[in-house]
C-alpha positions as CSV (number, residue, x, y, z in Angstrom):
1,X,-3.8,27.8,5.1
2,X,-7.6,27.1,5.5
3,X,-10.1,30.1,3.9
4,X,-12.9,30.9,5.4
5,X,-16.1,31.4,3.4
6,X,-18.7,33.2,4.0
7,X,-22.1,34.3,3.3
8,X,-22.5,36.9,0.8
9,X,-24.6,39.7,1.2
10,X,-26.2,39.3,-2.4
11,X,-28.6,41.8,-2.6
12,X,-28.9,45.5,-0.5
13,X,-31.2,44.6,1.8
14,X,-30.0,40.8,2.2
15,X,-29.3,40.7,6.3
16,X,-29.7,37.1,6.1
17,X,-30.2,34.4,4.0
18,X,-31.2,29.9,3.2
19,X,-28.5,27.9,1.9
20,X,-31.1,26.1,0.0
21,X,-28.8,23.7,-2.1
22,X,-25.0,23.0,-1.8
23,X,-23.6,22.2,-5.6
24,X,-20.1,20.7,-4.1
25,X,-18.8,18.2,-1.2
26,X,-16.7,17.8,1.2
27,X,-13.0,16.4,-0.4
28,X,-14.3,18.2,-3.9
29,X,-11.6,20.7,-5.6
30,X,-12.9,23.9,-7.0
31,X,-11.7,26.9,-8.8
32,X,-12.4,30.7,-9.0
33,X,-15.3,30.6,-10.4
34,X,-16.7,27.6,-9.8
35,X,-20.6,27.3,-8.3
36,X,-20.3,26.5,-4.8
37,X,-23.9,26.3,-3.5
38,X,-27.8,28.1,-4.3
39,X,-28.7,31.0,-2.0
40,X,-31.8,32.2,-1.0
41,X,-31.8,36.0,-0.5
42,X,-35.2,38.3,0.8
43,X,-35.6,38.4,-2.9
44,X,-34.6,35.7,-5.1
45,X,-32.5,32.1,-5.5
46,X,-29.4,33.1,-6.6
47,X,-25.8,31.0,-7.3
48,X,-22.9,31.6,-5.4
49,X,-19.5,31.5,-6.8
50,X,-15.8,30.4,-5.5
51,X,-13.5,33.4,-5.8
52,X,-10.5,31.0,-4.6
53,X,-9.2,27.4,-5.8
54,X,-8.6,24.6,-3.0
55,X,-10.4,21.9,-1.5
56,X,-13.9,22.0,0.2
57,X,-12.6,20.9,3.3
58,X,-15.7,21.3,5.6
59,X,-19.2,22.3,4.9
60,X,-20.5,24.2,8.1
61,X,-23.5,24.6,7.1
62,X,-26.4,22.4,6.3
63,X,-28.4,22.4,3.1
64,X,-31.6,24.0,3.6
65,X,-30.0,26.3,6.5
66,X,-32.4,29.3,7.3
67,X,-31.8,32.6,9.1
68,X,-27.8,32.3,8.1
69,X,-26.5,36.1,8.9
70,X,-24.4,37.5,5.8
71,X,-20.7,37.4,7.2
72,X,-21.0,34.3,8.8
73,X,-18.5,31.5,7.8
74,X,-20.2,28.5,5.6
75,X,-17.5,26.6,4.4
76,X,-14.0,26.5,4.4
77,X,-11.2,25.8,1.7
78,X,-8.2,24.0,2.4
79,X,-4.9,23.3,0.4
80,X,-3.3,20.4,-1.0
81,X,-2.1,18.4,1.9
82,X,-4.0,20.1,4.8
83,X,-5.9,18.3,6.8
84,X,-9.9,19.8,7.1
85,X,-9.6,19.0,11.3
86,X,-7.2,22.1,11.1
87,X,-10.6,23.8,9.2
88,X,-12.7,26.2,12.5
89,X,-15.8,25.5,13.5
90,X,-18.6,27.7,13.0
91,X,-18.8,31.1,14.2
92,X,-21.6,33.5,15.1
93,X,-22.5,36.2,12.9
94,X,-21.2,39.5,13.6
95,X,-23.8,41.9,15.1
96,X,-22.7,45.0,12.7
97,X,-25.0,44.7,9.1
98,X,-22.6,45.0,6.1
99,X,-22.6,47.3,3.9
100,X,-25.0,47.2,1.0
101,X,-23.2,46.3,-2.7
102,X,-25.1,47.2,-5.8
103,X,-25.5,44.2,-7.5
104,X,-24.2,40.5,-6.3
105,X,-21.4,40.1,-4.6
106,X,-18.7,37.4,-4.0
107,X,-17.0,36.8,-0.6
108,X,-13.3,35.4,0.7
109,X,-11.2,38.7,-1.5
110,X,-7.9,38.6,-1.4
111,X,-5.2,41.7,-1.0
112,X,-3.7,42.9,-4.4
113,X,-2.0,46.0,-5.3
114,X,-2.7,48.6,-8.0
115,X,-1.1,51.5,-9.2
116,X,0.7,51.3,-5.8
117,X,-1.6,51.4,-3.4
118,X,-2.5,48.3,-1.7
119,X,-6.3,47.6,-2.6
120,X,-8.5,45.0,-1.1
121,X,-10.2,42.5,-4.3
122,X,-11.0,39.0,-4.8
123,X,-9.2,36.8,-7.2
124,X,-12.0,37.1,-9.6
125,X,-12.3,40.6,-9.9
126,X,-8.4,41.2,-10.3
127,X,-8.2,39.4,-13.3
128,X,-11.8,40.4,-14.6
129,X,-10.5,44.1,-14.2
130,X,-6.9,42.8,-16.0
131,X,-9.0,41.5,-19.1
132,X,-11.0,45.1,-18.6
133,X,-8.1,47.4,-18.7
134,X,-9.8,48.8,-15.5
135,X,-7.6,50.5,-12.5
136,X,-8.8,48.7,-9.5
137,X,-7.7,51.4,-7.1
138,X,-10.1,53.6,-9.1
139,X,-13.3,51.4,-8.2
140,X,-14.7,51.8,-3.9
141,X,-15.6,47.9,-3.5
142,X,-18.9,46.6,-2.6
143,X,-17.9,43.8,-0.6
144,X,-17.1,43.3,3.3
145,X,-15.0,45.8,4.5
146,X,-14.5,47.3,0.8
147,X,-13.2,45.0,-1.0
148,X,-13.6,45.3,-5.2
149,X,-15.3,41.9,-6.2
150,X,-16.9,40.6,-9.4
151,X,-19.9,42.7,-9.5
152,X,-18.3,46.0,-8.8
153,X,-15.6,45.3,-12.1
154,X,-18.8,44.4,-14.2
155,X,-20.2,47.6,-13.5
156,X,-17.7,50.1,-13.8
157,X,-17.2,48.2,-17.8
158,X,-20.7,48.7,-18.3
159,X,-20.9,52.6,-17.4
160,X,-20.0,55.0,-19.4
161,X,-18.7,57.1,-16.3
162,X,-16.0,54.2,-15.4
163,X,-13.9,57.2,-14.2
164,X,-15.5,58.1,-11.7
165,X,-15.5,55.5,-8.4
166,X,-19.1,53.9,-9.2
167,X,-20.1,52.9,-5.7
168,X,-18.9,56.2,-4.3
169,X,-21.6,58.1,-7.0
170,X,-24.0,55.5,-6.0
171,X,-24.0,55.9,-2.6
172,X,-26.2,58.6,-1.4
173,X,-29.3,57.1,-3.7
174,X,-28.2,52.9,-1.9
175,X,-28.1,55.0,1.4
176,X,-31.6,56.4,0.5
177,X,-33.2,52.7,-0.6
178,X,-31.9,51.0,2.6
179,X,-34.9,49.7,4.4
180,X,-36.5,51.3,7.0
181,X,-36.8,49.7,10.3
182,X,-40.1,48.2,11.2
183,X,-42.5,50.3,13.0
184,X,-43.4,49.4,16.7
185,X,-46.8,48.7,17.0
186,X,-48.9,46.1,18.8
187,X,-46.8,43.0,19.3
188,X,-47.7,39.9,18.2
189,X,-49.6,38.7,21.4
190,X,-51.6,41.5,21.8
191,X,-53.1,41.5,18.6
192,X,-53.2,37.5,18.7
193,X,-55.2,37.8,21.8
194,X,-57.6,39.9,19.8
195,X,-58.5,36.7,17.7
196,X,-58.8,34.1,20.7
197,X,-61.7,32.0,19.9
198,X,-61.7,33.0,16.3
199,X,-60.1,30.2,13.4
200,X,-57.1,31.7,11.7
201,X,-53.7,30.5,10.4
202,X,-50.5,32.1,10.7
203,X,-48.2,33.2,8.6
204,X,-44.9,33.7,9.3
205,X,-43.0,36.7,7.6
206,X,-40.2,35.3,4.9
207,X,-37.4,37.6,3.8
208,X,-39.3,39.3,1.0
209,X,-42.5,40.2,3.1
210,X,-40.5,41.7,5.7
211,X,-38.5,43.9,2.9
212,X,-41.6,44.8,1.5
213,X,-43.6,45.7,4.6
214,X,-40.3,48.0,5.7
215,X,-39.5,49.8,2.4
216,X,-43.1,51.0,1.9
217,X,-43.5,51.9,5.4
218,X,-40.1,53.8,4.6
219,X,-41.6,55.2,2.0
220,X,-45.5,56.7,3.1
221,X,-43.3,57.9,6.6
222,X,-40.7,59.5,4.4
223,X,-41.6,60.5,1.0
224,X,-44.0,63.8,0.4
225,X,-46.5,62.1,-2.2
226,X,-48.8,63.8,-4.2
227,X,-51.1,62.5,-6.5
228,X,-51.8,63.4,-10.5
229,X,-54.7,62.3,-12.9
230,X,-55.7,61.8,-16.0
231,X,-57.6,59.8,-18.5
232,X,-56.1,58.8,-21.7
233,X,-58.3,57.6,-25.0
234,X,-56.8,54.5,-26.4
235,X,-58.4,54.0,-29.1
236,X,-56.1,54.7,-32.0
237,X,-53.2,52.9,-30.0
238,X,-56.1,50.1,-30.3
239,X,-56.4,50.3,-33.8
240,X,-52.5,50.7,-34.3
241,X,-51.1,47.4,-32.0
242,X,-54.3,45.7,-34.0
243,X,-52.0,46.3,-36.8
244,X,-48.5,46.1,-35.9
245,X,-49.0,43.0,-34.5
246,X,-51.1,41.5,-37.5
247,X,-47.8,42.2,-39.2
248,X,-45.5,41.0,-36.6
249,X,-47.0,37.6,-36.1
250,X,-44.8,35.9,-38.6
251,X,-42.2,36.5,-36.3
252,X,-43.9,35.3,-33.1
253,X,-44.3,38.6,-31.7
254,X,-47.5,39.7,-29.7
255,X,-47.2,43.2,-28.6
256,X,-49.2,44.2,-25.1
257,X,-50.9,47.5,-24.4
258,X,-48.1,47.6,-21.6
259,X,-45.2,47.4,-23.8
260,X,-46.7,51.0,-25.5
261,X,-47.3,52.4,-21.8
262,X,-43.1,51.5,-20.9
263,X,-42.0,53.2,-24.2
264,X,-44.2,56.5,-23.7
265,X,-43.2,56.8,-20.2
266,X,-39.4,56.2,-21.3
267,X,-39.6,58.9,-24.0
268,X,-41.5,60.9,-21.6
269,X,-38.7,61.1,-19.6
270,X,-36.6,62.5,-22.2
271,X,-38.8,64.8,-23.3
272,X,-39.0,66.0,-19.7
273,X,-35.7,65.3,-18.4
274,X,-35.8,67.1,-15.4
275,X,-38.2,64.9,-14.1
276,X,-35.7,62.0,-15.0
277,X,-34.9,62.1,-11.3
278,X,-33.8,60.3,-7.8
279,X,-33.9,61.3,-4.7
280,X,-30.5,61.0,-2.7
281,X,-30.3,61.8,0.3
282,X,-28.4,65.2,0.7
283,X,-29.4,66.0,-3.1
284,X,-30.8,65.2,-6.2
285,X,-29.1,62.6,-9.5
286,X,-30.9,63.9,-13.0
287,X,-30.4,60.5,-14.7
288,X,-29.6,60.3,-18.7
289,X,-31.0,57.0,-20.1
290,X,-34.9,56.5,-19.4
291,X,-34.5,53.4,-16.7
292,X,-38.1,51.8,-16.2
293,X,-38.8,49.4,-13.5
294,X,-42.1,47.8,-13.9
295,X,-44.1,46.3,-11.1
296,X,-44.3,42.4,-11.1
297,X,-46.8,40.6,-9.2
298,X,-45.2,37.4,-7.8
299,X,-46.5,34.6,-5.4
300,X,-46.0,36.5,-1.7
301,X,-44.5,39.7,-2.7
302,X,-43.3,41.7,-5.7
303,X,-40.3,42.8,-8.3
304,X,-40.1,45.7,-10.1
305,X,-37.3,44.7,-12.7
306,X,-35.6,47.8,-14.7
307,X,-35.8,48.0,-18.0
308,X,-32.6,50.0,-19.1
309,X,-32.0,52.3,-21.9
310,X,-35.8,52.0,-22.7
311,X,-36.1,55.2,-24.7
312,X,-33.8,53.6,-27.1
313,X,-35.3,50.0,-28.0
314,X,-38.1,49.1,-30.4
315,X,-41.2,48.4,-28.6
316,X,-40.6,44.6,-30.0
317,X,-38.1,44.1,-28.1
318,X,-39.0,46.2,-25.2
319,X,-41.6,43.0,-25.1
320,X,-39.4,40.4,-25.4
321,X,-37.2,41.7,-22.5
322,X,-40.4,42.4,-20.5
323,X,-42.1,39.0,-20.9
324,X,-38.1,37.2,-19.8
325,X,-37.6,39.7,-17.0
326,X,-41.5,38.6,-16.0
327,X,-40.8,34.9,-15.7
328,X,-37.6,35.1,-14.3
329,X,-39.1,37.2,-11.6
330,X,-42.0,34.6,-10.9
331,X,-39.5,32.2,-10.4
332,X,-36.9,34.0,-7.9
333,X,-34.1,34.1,-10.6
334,X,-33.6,37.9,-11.1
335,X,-29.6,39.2,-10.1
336,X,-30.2,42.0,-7.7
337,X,-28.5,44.2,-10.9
338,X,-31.7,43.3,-12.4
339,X,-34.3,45.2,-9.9
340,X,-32.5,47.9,-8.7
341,X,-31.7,51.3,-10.0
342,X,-34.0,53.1,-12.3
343,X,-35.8,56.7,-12.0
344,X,-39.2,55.6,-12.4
345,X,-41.7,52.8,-12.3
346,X,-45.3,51.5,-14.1
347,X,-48.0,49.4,-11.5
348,X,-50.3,48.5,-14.2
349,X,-53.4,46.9,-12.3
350,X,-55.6,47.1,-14.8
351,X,-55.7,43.9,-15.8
352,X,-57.3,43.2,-12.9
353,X,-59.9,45.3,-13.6
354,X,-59.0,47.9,-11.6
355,X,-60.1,51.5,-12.6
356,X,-57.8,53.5,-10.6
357,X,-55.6,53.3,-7.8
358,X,-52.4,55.3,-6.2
359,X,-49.4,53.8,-5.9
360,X,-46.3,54.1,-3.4
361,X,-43.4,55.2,-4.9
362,X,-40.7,52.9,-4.6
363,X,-37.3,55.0,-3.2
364,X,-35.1,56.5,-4.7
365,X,-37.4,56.6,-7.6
366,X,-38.9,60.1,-8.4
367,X,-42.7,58.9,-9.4
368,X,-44.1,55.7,-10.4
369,X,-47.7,55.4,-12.9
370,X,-50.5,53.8,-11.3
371,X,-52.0,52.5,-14.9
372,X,-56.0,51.4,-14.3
373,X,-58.2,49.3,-16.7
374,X,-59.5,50.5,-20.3
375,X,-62.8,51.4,-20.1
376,X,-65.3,52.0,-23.3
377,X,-67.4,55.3,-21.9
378,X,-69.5,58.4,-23.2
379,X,-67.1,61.2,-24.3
380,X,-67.7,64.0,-26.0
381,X,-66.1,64.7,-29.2
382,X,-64.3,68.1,-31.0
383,X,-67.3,68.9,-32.7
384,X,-69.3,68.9,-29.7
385,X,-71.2,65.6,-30.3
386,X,-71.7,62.7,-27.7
387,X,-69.9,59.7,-28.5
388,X,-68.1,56.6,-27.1
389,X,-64.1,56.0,-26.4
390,X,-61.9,53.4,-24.4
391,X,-60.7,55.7,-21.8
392,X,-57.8,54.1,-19.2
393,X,-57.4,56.3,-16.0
394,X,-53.9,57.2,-15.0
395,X,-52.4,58.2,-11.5
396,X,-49.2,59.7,-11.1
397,X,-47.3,59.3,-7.5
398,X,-44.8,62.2,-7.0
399,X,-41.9,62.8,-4.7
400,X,-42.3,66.3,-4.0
401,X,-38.5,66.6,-2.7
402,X,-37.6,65.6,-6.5
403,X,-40.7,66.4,-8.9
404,X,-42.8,69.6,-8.2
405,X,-46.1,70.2,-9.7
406,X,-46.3,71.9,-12.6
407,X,-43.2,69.7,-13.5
408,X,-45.1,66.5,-12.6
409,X,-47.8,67.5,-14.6
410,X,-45.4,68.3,-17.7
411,X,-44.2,64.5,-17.5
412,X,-47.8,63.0,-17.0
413,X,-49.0,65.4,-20.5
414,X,-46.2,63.7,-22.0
415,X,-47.0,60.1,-21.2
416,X,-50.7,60.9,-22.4
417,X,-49.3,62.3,-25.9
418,X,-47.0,59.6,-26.8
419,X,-50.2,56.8,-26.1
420,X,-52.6,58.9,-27.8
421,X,-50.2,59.6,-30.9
422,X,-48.6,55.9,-31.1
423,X,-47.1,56.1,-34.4
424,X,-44.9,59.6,-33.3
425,X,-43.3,56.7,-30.8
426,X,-41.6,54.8,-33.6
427,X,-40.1,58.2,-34.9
C-alpha cells in the first residue's frame, strides 16, 4: 500500500517550508532512516529523514519548491511490486496549523502498541525508545496528530525528568513562544503609494523575517519590560584573559571577553535561582541548569543558540561550543533543539561599538543582557583619587510577570561580581 509523505513541521514556528534539494529519485529504495531530501524551514536548512522502507514511487514535489504548507504530501513510498500510477496526486494543505514539536520532527508514523494501550509512533522512534528502555505510552508525541517520533524519544533519554510526559511539561512555555500574529497596519499599497516617484527596491519577507518581525511584536505587546543598568570595570578580567590565554595558546585556544560574560551570567543564575525563570503561560517554570542562549547576528535575521548546562563547563570549552554553535548558525545548519529553550539570553553589541542599548526579551525567557562596548573613562578610585578604568555598560530587560525588581537587580549585582572578580569563576 502506497505511504504518503509529508512535510514535516521541523521547527515551532515552521507553517511552511522550500524543498531546496531532493537526496533520492524516483525508482530509489530507502530505509528508516535514510535522508530523503534538504528542507528549508523559517530558520534554517535542515535534512529530512525516512521513518519507513519502500520505494520512492513519485516525487510530488519539485526541488526548489517554495511556500510548501507542513502537512502537505511530497512524496510517496510504494512496495515491492506496486505500481507508482496507483501513488495520489498532490493534495492541498490542510488549513488547520499543526501543532508545534520541540525539536525536529519526522513524518508518515506508524500505530504501535505499548504497555497496552495503542500509541501512535513512527518506526524510528519505536525502536529508538526499544534500545532506550523508554515506555512510549509515557512520552505525548510531537508529531501530527500526536504521534511519538524521533525527536520526542531523544529528549525524554536526555532529561533527567524522563518520567514525567516531556511535551505535556513543555507545553504551556511552546504555547507561550508561538508567534504572534502580524499586526494590521497600513497595507502594502498604501505605504507603497507613499514612495511613488521615489527609487527603492523591494524586499520580500522570507520565513525568518516574518518570524522575527511577529515574535518581537509578540513580545513589546505582551511582555511588561523594564529596564536595569549598570557599568562594570573590566580591567582585571583584562589583565586575567591576557593571561589565561597566553597560557592556553599551546592548545589553540583564544578565549573572548564574551565567553567570561556567558559563564558569569550562568553562575549568576545559580546564585540567584529564583530569577532562573520562564514565563508559561498560566504560571511560572524555575529552571535548574543555567541555559544561555546568546544572540547571533546572521545575514537577514538572527539565532540565539542555547548553551546548556553552562554553569557547569570550563570557560574553554564554553568557547569552543560558542564559536561551532556561531558558524553553524551563519550558515542555516542549527536543529531547532539547538535554539530553543533556555531561561535567559546575552545581545552583546558591543563589538560594534555600541555603548548601550535595550534589548527585547525573547519569550519565554525571563530577561536577556544587553552587553555595550568597553570603554577606558575617568573613574574615581577607593581612596578618593581620579583615575582611568575600561568601564562596559550593561542593560538588563526584565519580564515583570517572572522577575520583579529588587530580584532583577540581585541577578544583575551578580553578573557584575563574577566579571569583576574573574578568578572566583573558576572556583
Amino acid at each position: 500500500m502506497a505511504t504518503e509523505i509529508l512535510m514535516p513541521a521541523l521547527s515551532p514556528t515552521m507553517e511552511e517550508g522550500t524543498l531546496a534539494k531532493w537526496l533520492v529519485k524516483e525508482g530509489d529504495t530507502v530505509s528508516s532512516g535514510d535522508i530523503l531530501a534538504e528542507i528549508e524551514t523559517d530558520k534554517a536548512t535542515m535534512e529530512f529523514e525516512a521513518v519507513d522502507e519502500g520505494i520512492v514511487g513519485r516525487l510530488l514535489v519539485a526541488e526548489g519548491t517554495s511556500g510548501v504548507k507542513v502537512n502537505t504530501p511530497i512524496a510517496v513510498l510504494v512496495e515491492e511490486g506496486e505500481s507508482a500510477d496507483a501513488a495520489p496526486a498532490a493534495k492541498a494543505a490542510p488549513a488547520a496549523a499543526p501543532a508545534a514539536p520541540a525539536m525536529p520532527t519526522a513524518e508518515a508514523p506508524a500505530a504501535t502498541v505499548s504497555g497496552g494501550a495503542r500509541v501512535l509512533a513512527s518506526p524510528l522512534a519505536r525502536r529508538l525508545a526499544k534500545e532506550k528502555g523508554i515506555d512510549l505510552s509515557a512520552l505525548t508525541g510531537s508529531g501530527p496528530h500526536g504521534r511519538v517520533v524521533k525527536a520526542d524519544v531523544e529528549a525524554a533519554s536526555s532529561s533527567p525528568a524522563t518520567k514525567t510526559p516531556t511535551a505535556a511539561v513543555q507545553t504551556p512555555a511552546a504555547a507561550a513562544s508561538a508567534p504572534a500574529a502580524m499586526p494590521a497596519g497600513p497595507s502594502a499599497a498604501s505605504v507603497a503609494k507613499l514612495y511613488e516617484g521615489r527609487d527603492y527596491e523591494e524586499m520580500p519577507l522570507d520565513g525568518m523575517r516574518k518570524t522575527i518581525a511577529a515574535r518581537l511584536t509578540e513580545a513589546k505587546q505582551t511582555i511588561p519590560h523594564f529596564y536595569l543598568r549598570r557599568d562594570v570595570q573590566l580591567d582585571a578580567l583584562m589583565k586575567f584573559r591576557g593571561q589565561l590565554n597566553a597560557q592556553l595558546e599551546s592548545r589553540g585556544v583564544k578565549l573572548s571577553v564574551n565567553d567570561f560574560i556567558i559563564k558569569a551570567c550562568a553562575n549568576a543564575l545559580q546564585a540567584v535561582p529564583d530569577a532562573n525563570a520562564v514565563w508559561a503561560g498560566d504560571r511560572i517554570l524555575k529552571l535548574k541548569p543555567s541555559d544561555v542562549a546568546v544572540a547571533v547576528a546572521i545575514d537577514g535575521g538572527l539565532f540565539t543558540p542555547v548553551l546548556k548546562d553552562a554553569h557547569q563547563k570550563s570557560l574553554s570549552a564554553l568557547s569552543a561550543e560558542m564559536k561551532d554553535l556561531a558558524v553553524r548558525a551563519r550558515s542555516r545548519k542549527l536543529a531547532p533543539h539547538e535554539y530553543q529553550g533556555g531561561s535567559f539570553a546575552i545581545s552583546n553589541l558591543g563589538m560594534f561599538g555600541i555603548d548601550n542599548f535595550d534589548a527585547v526579551i525573547n519569550p519565554p525567557h525571563g530577561a536577556i543582557l544587553a552587553v555595550g562596548a568597553g570603554v577606558k573613562k575617568p573613574v574615581v578610585k577607593a581612596d578618593g583619587e581620579i583615575g582611568v578604568a575600561t568601564l562596559m555598560s550593561m542593560t538588563l530587560s526584565v519580564d515583570h510577570r517572572v522577575i520583579d525588581g529588587a530580584l532583577g537587580a540581585e541577578l544583575l549585582k551578580a553578573i557584575i561580581e563574577n566579571l569583576e572578580n574573574p578568578m572566583a569563576m573558576l572556583a
